[in-house]
N, C-alpha and C positions, 0 to 999 in steps of 0.2 A: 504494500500500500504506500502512496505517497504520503511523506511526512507533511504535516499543514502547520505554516506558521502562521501563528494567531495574532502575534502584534507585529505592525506594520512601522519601520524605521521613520518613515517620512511620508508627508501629505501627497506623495506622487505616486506610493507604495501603495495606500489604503485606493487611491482612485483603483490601480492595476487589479488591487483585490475583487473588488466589487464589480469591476466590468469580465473579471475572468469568473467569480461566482454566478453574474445574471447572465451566462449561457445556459446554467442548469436552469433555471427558473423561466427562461424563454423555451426551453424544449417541454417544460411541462404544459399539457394540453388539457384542460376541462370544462371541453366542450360539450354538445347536447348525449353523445356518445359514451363517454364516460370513460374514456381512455386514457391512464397517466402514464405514458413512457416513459419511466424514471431511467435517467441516464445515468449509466454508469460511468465513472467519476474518472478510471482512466482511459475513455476517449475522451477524454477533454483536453487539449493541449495545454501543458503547465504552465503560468504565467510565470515569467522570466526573472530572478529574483526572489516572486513573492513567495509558489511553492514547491520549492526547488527539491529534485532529485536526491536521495539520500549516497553518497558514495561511501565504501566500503576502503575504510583505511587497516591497510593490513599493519604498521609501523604499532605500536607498546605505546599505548598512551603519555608514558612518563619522559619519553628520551626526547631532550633539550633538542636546540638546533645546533649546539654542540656537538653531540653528541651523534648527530643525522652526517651533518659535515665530516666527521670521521668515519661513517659509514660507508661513504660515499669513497672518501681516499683510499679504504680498506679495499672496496670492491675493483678498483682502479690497479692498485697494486697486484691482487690476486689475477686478475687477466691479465696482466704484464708480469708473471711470475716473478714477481720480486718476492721470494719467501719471507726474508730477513724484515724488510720493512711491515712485508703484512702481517707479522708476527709482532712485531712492534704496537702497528696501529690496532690489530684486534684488541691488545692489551691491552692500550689507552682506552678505546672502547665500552670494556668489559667494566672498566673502575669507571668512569663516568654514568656506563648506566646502573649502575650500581646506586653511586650518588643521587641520579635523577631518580628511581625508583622508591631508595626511599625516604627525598623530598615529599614526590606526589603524594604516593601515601600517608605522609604527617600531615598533608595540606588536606586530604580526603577525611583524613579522624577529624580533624579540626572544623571542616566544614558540616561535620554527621552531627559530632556536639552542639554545635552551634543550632544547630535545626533541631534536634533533637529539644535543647532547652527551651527555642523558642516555639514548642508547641508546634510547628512544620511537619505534620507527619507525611505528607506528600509529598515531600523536599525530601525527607528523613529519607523514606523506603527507597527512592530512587536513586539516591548517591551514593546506598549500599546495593542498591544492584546494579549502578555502573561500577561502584568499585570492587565488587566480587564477582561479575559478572553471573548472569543466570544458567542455570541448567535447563536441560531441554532435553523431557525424556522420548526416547526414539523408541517407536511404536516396533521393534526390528523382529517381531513372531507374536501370534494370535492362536488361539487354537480354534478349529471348528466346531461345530453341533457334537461332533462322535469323540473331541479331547485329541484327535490329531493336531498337529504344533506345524502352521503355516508360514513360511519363510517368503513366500515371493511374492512382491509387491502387488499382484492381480488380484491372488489370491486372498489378501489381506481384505483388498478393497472389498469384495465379494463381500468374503464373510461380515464386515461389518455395515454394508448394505444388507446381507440377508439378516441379520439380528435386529437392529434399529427397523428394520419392516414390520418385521416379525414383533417387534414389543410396541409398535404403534399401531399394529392392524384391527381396524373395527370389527368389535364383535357384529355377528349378523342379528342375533336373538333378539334386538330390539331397533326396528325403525323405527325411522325419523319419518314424525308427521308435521312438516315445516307447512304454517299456514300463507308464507306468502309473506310478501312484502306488508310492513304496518302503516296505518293510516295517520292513527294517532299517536301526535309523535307528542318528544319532549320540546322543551323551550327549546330554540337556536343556540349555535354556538358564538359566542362574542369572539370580537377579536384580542377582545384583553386576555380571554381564555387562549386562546393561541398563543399572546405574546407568553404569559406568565407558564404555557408549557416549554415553549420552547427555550424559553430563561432557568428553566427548573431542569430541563436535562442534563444529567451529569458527561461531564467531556474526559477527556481523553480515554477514551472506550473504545475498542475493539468496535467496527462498520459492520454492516450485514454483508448481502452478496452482490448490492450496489456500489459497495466501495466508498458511499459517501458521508463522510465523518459529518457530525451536527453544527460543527465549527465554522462549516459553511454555509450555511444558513443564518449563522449568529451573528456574521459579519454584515449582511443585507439588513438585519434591524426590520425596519418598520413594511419596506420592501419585501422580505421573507415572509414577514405575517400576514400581508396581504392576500400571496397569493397559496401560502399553505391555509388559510381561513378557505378561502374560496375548493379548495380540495375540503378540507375536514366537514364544511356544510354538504357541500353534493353529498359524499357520505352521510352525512347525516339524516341527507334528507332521502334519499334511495335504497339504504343500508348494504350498500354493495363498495369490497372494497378491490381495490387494486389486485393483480396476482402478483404482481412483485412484491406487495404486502404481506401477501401469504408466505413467500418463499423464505426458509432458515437455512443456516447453513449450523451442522453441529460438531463440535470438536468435545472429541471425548476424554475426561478429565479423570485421572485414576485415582480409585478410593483404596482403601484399606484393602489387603485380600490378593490373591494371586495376579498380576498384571500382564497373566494371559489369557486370561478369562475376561470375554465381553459386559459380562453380569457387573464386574466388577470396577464399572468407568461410570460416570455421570455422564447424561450428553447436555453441553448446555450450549445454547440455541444462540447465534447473533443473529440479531433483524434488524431491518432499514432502520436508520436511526430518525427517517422520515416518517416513518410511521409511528416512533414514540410521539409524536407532538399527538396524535389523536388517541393512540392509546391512554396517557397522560388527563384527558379531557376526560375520557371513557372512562377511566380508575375515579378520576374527580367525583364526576356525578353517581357513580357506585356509593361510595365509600359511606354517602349518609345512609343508605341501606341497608351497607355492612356493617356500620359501628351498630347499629339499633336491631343488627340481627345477634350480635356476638354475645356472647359471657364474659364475666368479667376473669374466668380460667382461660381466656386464649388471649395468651400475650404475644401469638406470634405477627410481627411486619405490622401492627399497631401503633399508632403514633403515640408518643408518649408510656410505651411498655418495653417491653426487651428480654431478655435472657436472664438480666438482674433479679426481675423480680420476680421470676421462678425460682432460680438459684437461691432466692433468701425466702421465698414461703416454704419451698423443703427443708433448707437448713432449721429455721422457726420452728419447722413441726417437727424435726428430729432433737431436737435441743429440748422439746416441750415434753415430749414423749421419753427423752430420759431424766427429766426434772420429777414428772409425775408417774413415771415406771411401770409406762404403758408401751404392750405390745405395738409393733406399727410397722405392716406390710405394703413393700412398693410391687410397681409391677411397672417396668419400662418396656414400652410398646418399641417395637418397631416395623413399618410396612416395607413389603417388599417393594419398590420403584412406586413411592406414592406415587409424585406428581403425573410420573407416564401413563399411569392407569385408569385416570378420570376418565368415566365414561360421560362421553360429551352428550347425547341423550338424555341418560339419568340429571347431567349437570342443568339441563335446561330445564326441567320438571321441578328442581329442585329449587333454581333462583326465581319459578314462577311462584312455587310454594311460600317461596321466605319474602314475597312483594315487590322482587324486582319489577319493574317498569317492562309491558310487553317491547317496547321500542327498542329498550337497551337490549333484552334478551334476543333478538332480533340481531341488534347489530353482532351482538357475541358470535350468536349462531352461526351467520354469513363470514366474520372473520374466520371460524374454524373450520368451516367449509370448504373441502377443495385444499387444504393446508398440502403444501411442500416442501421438502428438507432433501441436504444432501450430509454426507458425511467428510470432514477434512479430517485423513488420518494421519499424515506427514507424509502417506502415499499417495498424494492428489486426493481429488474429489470424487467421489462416489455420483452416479446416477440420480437422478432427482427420483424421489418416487413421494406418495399422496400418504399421508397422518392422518389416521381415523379415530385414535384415542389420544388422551395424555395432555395436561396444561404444560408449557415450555419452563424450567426453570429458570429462564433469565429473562420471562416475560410480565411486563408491566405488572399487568393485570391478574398473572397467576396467584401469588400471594392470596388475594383477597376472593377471588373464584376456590382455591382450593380451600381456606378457611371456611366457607359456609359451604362446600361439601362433607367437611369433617364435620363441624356443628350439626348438620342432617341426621349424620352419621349416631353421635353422641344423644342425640333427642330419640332417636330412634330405641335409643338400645334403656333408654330411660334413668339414663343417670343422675339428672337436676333428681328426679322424685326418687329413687334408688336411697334406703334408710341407711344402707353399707358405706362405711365410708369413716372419714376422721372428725370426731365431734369436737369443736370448739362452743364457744359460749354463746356463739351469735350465732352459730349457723354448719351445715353438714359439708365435707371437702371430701371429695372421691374423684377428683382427676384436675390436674391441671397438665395445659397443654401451649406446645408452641411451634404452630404451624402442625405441621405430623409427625411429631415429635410432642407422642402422648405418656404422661407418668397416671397409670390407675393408684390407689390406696384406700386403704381400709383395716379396720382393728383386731383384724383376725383373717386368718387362711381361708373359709369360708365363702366370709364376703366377697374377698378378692377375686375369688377364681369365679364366683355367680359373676362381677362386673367383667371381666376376663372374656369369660364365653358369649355375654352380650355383644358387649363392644366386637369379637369377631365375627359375628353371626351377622349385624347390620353393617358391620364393612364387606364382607363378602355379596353381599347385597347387590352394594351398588361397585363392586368391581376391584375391591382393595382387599389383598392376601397377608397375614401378619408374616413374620418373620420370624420364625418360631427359633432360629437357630441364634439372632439376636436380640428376640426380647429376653431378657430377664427377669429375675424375680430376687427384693432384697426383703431380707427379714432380721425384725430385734427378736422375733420370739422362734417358737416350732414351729416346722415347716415340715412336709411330707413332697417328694416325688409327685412333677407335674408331668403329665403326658398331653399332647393333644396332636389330632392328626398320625397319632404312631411315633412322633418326634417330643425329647424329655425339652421341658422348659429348664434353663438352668439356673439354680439358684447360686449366688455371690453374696461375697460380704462387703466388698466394696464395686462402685461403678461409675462411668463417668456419663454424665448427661449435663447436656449444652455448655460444654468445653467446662464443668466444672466435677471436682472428684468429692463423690460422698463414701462414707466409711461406717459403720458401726460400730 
């Protein structure tokens, strides 16, 4: 991708920007038709100066021009076989860059400190990974469906186009009875709404598979918002959206667990970064639906909650429970591939359920309609192929669509009214939760495993499998041998959930 410089030296700089940005904005079309041919960002000729080519210096960051100028004599010598002197100059060489190596590096601690005290944590992380530079793990064997170990670059491709199909392909058990385009729509979108999304996007982010970073658009200002407003209405008002909207491209991220096995990578999804200004709009108008759908136990992607204050109602009730020397059983859920498994069907039944607006439900629908993905595996690109299930983990919108899939979930299986659970003074505690990353409890082995078999029976429901080999079970009292499915639930005495370590 071409590097994008974002501030402009001089008033002749910012002109070049802006006339080499509004070629994109002149190819987009929103006409009666409804066709945005969003341009991809390297046919566009770079403006000269402004976002210049990135060249690839082979030279050691640290060596002076000292130090280069000796390099240089070095290499002169060695073709004119002067042994005597090139032995000379290599030496002088060697102790110079010695010296410059480690200047740089004192100059490098010195500037991490500096950011580091002043709170720069974005400053911080990046002058440690220019000065340690990054690793880059190479995809270099997979194994197939049968545990065969794939070595050649086709065959890699393959295999993880046949998996990533294979874990998004729609069940057939249930059609979709799409009424059609909606009539009744919601309010329009303002263009303050557009400015204020496309001011809220976060930058320096990996493009979708147009190639074209946000930062281009930020530079046009009032320009940009006019004519991404005039896109985000037709959408609004049609509910039909772009295919290039639709299209991800997924690079797969390795978790815990053997790192040749496909089961064991996340795939997370880049999309147009053009299509965040409407997703963004789209999450806006959700979101008073979704705070007034939610409990006050899901602190997941909630504004104003977080990981903290899970980590400190567990800590609270295990502190409280050996104050008052009371038994106190967890049970940390884990799903297999939540987000990939949402079934997009069920998901629309579900936001009609909890008073989504037919119009947004509408737009969802047609957004996941028709979706395409490829795979970047450091082998090229994979085949485009069509996503019949699953919300994207790096998508706007999935957070809060898969939060009130899980609340569905949790109402279903009747836990709010469920008497099992941790009695406090005010009130009964039998799960808190963040995102899908659900902790059950309750004051005896009993109740847990009744909430246990619920909660599985109404995820399986609507398309979500537990993970019997990672959920757990933590106990201060007795405990017996869990079985389900034919596979043991394993009990520990310590575990870690949402990056934090509990103990007994």
């Amino acid at each position: 991708m071409i590097p994008f410089k974002k501030h402009s030296q001089s008033g002749k700089m910012v002109e070049d920007e802006q006339e080499h940005v509004g070629e994109i904005l002149s190819k987009i079309n929103t006409g009666a038709t409804y066709r945005i041919p969003i341009v991809h960002y390297n046919t566009l000729p770079p403006s000269p100066g402004t976002i210049p080519m990135e060249k690839k210096c082979k030279e050691a960051k640290w060596l002076s021009g000292e130090a280069l100028q000796i390099a240089v004599k070095r290499r002169e010598a060695k073709s004119k076989g002067e042994k005597e002197r090139y032995k000379h100059l290599n030496a002088e060489f060697q102790r110079i860059a010695r010296r410059d190596k480690k200047a740089f590096f004192s100059d490098q601690c010195k500037e991490i400190e500096e950011n580091n005290r002043m709170g720069k944590t974005r400053d911080l992380f990046k002058k440690i990974r220019d000065t340690k530079g990054t690793f880059h793990a190479k995809m270099s064997s997979i194994k197939d469906r049968n545990g065969m170990v794939l070595t050649e670059t086709e065959d890699i491709k393959k295999r993880w186009q046949e998996y990533t199909e294979e874990l998004y392909k729609k069940d057939l058990h249930d059609q979709d009875n799409h009424d059609g385009m909606i009539t009744d729509l919601e309010l329009d979108i303002l263009e303050c709404e557009v400015k204020w999304a496309l001011e809220s996007i976060t930058t320096n982010k990996a493009s979708g598979g147009d190639g074209i970073p946000v930062e281009l658009f930020q530079i046009l200002k009032d320009d940009a918002v006019k004519v991404l407003h005039s896109i985000c209405q037709q959408i609004w008002k049609t509910q039909q959206w772009p295919q290039d909207w639709k299209r991800s491209v997924f690079i797969p991220i390795p978790k815990k667990g053997n790192a040749k096995e496909c089961s064991n990578y996340c795939t997370i999804a880049l999309i147009s970064h053009t299509s965040k200004v409407m997703l963004k709009i789209l999450q806006a108008r959700l979101q008073q639906y979704v705070n007034h759908e939610l409990p006050d136990v899901q602190a997941g992607f909630r504004k104003g909650r977080g990981t903290r204050d899970q980590i400190a109602n567990i800590c609270w009730i295990m502190e409280k429970a050996r104050e008052f020397q009371k038994n106190i059983y967890f049970c940390f859920i884990d799903y297999a591939k939540a987000f990939d498994c949402v079934d997009h069907n069920k998901l629309w039944k579900i936001l009609k359920e909890m008073g989504i607006p037919d119009h947004l439900i509408c737009l969802l629908r047609n957004l996941y309609a028709g979706q395409e993905a490829t795979v970047r595996t450091g082998h090229e690109t994979t085949d485009w192929y069509q996503i019949g299930k699953g919300v994207h983990q790096s998508c706007i919108l999935s957070p809060c669509l898969f939060n009130l899939y899980a609340e569905y979930i949790m109402r279903n299986a009747g836990l709010e009214e469920a008497q099992a659970g941790i009695k406090t003074a005010e009130r009964n505690i039998n799960n808190l939760r963040y995102a899908d990353d659900t902790t059950l409890m309750a004051e005896s082995e009993e109740e847990l495993k009744s909430l246990l078999m619920k909660v599985k029976v109404e995820s399986e429901k609507v398309g979500l499998k537990l993970n019997i080999q990672k959920t757990k079970i933590m106990a201060s009292g007795p405990i017996t041998s869990w079985e389900i499915d034919g596979e043991t639930v394993e009990t520990v005495s310590d575990f870690i959930f949402l990056q934090n370590h509990y103990r007994w």
